[in-house]
C-alpha atoms as a printed R data frame, in Angstrom:
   type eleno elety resid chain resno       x       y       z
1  ATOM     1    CA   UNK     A     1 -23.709  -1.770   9.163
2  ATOM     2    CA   UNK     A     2 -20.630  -0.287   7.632
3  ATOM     3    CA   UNK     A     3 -21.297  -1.504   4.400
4  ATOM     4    CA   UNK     A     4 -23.220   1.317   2.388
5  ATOM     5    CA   UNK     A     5 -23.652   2.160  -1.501
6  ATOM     6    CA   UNK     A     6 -20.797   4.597  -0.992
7  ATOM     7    CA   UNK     A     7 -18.167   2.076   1.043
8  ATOM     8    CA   UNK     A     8 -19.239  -0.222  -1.779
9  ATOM     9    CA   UNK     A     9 -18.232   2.221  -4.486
10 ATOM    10    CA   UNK     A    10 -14.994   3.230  -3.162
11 ATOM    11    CA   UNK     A    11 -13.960  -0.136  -2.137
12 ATOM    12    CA   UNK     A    12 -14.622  -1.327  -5.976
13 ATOM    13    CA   UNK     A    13 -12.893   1.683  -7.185
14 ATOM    14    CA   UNK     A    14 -10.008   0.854  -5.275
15 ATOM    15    CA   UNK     A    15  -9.793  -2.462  -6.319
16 ATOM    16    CA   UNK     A    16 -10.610  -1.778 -10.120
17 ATOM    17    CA   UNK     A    17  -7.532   1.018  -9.619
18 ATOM    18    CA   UNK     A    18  -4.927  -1.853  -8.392
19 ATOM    19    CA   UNK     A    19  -6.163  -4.097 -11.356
20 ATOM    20    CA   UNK     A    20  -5.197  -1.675 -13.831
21 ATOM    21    CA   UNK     A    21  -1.912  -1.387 -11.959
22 ATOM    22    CA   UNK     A    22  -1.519  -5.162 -12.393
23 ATOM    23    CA   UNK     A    23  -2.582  -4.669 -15.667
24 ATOM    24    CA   UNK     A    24   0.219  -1.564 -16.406
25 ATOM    25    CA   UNK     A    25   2.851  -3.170 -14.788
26 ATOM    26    CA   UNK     A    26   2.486  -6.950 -16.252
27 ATOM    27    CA   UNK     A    27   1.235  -5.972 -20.255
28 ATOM    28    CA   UNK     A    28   4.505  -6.903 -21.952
29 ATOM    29    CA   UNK     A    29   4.673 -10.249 -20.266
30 ATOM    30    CA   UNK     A    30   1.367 -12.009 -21.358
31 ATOM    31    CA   UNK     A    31   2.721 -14.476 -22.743
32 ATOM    32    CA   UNK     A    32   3.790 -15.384 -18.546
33 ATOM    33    CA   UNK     A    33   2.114 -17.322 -16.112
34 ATOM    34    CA   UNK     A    34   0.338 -15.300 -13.144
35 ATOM    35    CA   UNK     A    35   3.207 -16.474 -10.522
36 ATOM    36    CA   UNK     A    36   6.078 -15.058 -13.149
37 ATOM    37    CA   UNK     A    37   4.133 -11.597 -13.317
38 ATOM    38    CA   UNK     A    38   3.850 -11.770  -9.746
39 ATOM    39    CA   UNK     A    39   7.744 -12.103  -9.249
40 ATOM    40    CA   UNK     A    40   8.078  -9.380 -11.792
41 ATOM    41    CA   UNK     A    41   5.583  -7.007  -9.412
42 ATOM    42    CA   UNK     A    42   7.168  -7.731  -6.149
43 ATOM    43    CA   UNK     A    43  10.454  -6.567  -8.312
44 ATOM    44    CA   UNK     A    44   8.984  -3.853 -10.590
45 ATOM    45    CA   UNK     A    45   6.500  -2.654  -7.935
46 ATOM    46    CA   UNK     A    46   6.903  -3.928  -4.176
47 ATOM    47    CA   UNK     A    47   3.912  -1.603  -2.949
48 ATOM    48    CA   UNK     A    48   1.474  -2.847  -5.226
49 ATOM    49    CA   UNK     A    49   2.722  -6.293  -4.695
50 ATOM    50    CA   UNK     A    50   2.487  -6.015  -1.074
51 ATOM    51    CA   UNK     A    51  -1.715  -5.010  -1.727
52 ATOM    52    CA   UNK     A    52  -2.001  -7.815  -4.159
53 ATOM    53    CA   UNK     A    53  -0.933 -10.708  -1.354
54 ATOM    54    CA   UNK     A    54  -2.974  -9.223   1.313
55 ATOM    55    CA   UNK     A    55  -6.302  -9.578  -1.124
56 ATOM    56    CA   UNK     A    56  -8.777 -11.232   0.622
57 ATOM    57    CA   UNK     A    57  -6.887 -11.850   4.572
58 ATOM    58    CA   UNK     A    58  -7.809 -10.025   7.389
59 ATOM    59    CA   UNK     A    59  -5.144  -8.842  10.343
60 ATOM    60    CA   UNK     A    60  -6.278 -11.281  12.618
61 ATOM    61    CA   UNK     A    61  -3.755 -13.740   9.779
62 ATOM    62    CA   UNK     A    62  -1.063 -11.399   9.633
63 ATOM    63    CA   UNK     A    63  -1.415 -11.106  13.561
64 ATOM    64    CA   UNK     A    64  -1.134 -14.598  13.753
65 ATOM    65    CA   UNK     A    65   1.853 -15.365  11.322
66 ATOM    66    CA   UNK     A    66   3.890 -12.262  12.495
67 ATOM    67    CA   UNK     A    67   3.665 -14.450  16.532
68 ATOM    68    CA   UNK     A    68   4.775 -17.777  14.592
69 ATOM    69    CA   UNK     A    69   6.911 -16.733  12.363
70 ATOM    70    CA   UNK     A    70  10.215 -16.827  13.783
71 ATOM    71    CA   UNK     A    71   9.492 -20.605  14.559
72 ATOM    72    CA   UNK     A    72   9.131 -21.269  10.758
């Protein structure tokens, strides 16, 4: 029900405005794999970094590892 043309558009927006972040931030290292750009975001920009590992999980995970993860 929440999904609309509009939520659609802005959540595609968003996402098309972090990939030319990734983009930005990672262009003079192509010649790297994605896990070396990666360690060169989380250095070069930790607040884009912290969006790009949270792609794709919902809270209930990060819920769920924040109550387990002082046993790891």
């Amino acid at each position: 029900m929440t999904r609309t043309r509009l939520t659609d558009w802005i959540v595609q927006r968003k996402n098309k405005i972090m990939c030319d972040q990734y983009k930005e931030s990672t262009e003079e290292y192509s010649n790297m794999s994605t896990e070396e750009k990666l360690a060169l975001l989380k250095v070069n920009n930790p607040e884009l970094f912290k969006k790009v590992v949270k792609i794709g999980k919902s809270r209930e995970v990060y819920k769920s590892y924040d109550r387990i993860k002082r046993y790891i």
